[in-house]
C-alpha beads as a LAMMPS data file, in Angstrom:
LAMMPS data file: protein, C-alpha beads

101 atoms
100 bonds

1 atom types
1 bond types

-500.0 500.0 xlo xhi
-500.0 500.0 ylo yhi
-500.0 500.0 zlo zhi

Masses

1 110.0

Atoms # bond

1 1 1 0.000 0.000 0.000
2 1 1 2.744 2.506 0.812
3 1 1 4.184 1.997 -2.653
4 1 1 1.203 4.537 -3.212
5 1 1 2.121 7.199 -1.042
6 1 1 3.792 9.715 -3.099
7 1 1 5.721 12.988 -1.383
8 1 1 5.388 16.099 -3.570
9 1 1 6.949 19.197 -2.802
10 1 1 3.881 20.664 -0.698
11 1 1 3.120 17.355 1.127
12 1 1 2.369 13.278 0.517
13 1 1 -0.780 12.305 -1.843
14 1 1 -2.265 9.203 -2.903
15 1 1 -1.157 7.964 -6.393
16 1 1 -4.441 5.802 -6.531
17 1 1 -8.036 7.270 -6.424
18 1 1 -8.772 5.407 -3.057
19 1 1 -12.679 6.818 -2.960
20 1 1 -12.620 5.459 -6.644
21 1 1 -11.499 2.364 -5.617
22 1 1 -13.878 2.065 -2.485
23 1 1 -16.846 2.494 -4.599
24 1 1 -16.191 0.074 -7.098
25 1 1 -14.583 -2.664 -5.222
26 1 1 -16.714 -5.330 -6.146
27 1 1 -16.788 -4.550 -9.671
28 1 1 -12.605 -4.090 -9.635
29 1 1 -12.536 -7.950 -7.871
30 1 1 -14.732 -10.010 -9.783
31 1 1 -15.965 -10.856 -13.365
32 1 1 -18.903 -11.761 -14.520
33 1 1 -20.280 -15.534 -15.551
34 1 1 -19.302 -16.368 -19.049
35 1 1 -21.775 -17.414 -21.467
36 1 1 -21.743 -21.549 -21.203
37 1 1 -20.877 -21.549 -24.795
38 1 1 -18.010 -18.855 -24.817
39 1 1 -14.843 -20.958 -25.644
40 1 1 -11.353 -19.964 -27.216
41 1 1 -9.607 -22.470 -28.764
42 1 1 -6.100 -20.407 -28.942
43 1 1 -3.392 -21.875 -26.757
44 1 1 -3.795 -19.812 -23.403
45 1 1 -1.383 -19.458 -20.690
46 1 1 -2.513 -19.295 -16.618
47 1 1 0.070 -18.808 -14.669
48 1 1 -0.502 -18.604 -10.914
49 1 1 1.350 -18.277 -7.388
50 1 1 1.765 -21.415 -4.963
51 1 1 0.675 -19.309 -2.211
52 1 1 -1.752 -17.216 -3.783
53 1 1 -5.500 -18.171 -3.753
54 1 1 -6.178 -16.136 -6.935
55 1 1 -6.344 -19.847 -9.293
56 1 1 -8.008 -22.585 -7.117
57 1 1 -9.560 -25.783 -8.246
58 1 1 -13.097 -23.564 -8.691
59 1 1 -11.219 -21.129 -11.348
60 1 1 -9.407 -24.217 -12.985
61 1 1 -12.704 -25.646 -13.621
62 1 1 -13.953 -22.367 -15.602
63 1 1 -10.457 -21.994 -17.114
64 1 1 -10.954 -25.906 -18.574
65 1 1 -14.217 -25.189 -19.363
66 1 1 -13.825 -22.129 -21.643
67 1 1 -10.596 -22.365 -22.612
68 1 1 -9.890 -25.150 -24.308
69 1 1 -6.230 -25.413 -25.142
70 1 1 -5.122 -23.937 -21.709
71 1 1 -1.944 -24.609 -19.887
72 1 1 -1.618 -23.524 -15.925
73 1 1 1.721 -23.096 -14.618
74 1 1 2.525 -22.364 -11.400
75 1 1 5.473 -20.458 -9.405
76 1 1 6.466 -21.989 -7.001
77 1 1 7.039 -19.406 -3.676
78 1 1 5.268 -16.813 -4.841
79 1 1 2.067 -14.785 -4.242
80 1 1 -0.337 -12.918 -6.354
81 1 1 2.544 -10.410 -7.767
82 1 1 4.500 -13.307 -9.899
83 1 1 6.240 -10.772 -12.078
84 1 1 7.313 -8.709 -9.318
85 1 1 8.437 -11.745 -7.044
86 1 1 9.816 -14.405 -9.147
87 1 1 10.435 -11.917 -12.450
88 1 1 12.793 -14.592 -13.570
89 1 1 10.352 -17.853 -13.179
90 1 1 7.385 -15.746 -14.454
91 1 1 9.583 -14.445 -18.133
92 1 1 10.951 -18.048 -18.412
93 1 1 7.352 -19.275 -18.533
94 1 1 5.933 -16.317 -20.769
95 1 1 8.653 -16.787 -23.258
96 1 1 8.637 -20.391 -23.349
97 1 1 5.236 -20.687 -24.136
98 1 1 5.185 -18.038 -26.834
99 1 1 8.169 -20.289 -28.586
100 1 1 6.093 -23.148 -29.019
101 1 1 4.455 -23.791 -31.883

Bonds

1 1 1 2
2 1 2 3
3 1 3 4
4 1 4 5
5 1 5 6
6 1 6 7
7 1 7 8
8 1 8 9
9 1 9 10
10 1 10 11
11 1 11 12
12 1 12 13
13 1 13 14
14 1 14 15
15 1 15 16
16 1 16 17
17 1 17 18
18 1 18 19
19 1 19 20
20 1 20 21
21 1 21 22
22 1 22 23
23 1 23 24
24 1 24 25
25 1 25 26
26 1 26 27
27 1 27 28
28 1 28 29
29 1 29 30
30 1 30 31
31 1 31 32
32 1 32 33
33 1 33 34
34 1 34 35
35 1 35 36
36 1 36 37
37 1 37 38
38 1 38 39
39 1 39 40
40 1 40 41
41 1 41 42
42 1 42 43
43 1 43 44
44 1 44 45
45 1 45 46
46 1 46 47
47 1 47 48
48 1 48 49
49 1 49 50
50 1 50 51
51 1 51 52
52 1 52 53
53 1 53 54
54 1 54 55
55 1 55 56
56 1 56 57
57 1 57 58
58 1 58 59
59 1 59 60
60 1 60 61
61 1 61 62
62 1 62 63
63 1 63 64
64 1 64 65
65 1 65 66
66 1 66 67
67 1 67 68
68 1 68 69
69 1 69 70
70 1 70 71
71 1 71 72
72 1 72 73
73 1 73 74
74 1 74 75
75 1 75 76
76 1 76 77
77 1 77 78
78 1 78 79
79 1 79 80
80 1 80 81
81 1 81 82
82 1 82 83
83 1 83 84
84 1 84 85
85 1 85 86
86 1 86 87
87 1 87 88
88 1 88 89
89 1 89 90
90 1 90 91
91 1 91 92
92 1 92 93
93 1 93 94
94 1 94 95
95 1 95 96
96 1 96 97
97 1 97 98
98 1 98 99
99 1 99 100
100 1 100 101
């Protein structure tokens, strides 16, 4: 959270719209149901953290469902900020799967 504190010459300020934020919380958290029928058939890439709750066995279900070439990795380790904890893990896996054919 502090990584949004910004100091300006006449004082500190919020970098993020925090009323913003507040108000639209549950539309900024969740997503709504997809159509049953809404597939893609492109090879997709999940990539999730071991100790993040973000990609459970509920969200692998929808992921299977919809997308139907999909590959989940995960990083071992790491939370819900995978490019910012494990940046090395997370561009091994992003450029790996855009090499294959």
């Amino acid at each position: 959270m502090l990584q949004n504190l910004v100091r300006e010459p006449d004082g500190w300020r919020w970098r993020v719209n925090w009323r913003a934020i507040q108000r639209d919380m549950e539309f900024l958290t969740g997503f709504s149901d997809l159509p049953d029928d809404w597939r893609i058939v492109l090879p997709t890439l999940f990539i999730r953290g071991s100790r993040s709750d973000y990609v459970g066995d509920a969200e692998i279900d929808v992921i299977n469902r919809h997308f139907k070439k999909a590959s989940i990795a995960t990083i071992e380790d790491a939370g819900h900020w995978l490019h910012a904890e494990k940046p090395e893990s997370f561009a091994q896996l992003v450029l790996e799967f855009l090499q294959t054919d």
